[in-house]
C-alpha positions in Angstrom: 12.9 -2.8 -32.8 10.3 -0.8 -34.6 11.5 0.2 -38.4 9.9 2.6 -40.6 8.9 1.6 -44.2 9.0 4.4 -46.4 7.7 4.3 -49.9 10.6 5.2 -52.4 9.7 7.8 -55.0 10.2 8.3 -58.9 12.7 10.9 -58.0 14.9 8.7 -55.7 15.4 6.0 -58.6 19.0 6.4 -58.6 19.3 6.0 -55.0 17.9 2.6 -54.8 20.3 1.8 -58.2 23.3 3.0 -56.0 22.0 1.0 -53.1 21.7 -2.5 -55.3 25.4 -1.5 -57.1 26.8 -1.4 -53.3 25.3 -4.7 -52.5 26.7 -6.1 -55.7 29.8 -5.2 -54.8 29.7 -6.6 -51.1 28.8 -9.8 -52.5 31.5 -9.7 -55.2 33.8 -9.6 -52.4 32.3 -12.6 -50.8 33.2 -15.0 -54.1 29.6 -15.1 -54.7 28.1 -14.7 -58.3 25.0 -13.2 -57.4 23.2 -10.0 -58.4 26.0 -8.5 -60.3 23.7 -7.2 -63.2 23.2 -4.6 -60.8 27.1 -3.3 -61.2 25.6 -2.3 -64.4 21.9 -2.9 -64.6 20.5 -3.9 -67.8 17.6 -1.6 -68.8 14.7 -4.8 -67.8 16.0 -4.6 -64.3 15.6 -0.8 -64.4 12.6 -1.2 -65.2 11.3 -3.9 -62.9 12.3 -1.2 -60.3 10.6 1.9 -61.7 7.4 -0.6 -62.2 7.9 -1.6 -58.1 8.3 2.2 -57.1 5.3 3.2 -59.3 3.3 0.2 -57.6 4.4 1.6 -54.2 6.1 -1.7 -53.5 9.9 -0.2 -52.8 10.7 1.0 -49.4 13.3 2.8 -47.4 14.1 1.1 -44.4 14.7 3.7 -41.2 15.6 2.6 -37.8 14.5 4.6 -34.7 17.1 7.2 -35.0 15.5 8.0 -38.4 18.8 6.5 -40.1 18.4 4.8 -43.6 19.8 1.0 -43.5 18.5 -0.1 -46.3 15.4 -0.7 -49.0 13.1 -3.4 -49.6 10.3 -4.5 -52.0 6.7 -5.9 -50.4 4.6 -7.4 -52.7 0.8 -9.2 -52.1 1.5 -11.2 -54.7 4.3 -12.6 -57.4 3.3 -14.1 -60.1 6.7 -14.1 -61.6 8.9 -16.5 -59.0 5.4 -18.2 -57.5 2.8 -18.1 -59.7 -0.9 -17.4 -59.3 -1.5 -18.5 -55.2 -4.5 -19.4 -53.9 -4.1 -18.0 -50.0 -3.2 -14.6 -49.2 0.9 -13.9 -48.7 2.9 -10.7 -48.2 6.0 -11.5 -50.6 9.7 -9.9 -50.2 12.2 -8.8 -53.3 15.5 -6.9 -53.2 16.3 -6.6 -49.4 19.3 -5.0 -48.5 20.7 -3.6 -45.5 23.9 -1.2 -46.1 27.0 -2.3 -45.7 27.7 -0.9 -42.3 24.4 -2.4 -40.7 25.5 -6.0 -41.5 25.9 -8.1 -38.9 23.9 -6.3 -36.0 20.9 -8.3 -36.5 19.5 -5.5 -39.0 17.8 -8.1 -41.4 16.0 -10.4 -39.1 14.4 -7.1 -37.4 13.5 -5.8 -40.8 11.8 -9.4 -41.8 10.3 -9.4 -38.3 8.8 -5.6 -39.2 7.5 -7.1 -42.3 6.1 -10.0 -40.6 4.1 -7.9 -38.2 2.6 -6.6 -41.1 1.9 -9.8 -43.1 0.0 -10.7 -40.3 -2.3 -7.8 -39.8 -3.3 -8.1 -43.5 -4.3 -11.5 -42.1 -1.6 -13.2 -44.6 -0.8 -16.7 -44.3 2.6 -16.8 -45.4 6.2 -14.5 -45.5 7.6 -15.6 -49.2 10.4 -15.2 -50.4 13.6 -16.1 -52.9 17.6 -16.4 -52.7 19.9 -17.5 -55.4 20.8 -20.8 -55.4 24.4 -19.3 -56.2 24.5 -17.8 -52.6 24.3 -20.5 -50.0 25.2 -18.2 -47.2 22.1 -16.3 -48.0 20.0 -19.6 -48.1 21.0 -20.6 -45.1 20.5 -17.3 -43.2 16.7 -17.4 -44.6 16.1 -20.4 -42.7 17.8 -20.2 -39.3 15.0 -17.6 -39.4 12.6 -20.2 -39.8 11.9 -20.1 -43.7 11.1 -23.4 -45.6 12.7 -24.0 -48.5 9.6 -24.9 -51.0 10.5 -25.2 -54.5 13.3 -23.4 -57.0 12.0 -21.1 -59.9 14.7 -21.4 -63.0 14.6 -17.9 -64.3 17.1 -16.7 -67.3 19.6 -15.2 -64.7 19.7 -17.5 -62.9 18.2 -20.5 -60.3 16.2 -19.3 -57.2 15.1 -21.6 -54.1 12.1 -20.4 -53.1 11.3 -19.9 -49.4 8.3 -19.5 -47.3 7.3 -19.4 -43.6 3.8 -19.9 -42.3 2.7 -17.4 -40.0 
């Protein structure tokens, strides 16, 4: 299935807020402790977005009806959670699908999408992180193939990271 990646704007910053608070929430009601700074976001995560939507790294995720399902950040590189890297890598921060898209196969068609276009940048590797915390998540990540490479111990919390050769 063939997405469209929007870049988000400065003007749709509360959008993507409301879109991380609903996530929050989903996962709340899963019994899993992860990402719920977002229920009330402290102003460093706030920023960390504006800094992503200024850098043209936040997307809105549109399937071929030209419905929203959710947002994502793309990245070429992240120093924070990898360090400096020495081969070229298309990264992936703060994917979520909405609520009413889960469990239609939404995700692994957006990482797919995002695949596609690690690869025609000639990229090496698809990178990314999950909490430690969420298990389900981890596990998800690699029944689609991601390697589980190393853990990153940030303040909030422990992430493993992942990453899939392509």
């Amino acid at each position: 299935m063939q997405l469209k990646f929007t870049p988000i704007q400065p003007s749709d910053l509360n959008i993507v807020l409301d879109l991380f608070k609903e996530a929050a929430e989903k996962i709340s009601k899963m019994q899993i402790d992860h990402w719920q700074y977002w229920k009330n976001p402290p102003k460093e995560k706030v920023d960390w977005v504006k800094e992503g939507i200024a850098n043209q790294e936040f997307f809105f995720i549109e399937n071929p009806n030209g419905d929203t399902i959710g947002m994502v950040r793309i990245l070429n590189e992240d120093l924070l959670y990898w360090g400096q890297q020495t081969e070229a890598a298309t990264y992936i921060h703060s994917l979520v699908v909405k609520e009413s898209y889960n469990g239609k196969g939404m995700g692994a068609h957006i990482l797919k999408n995002i695949e596609a276009q690690a690869k025609a940048k000639n990229h090496r590797y698809l990178r990314l992180d999950a909490d430690f915390k969420n298990p389900k998540l981890c596990s998800y990540y690699e029944q689609l193939h991601f390697k589980k490479v190393g853990t990153k111990t940030l303040p909030i919390s422990v992430y493993n990271l992942y990453e899939k050769v392509l």
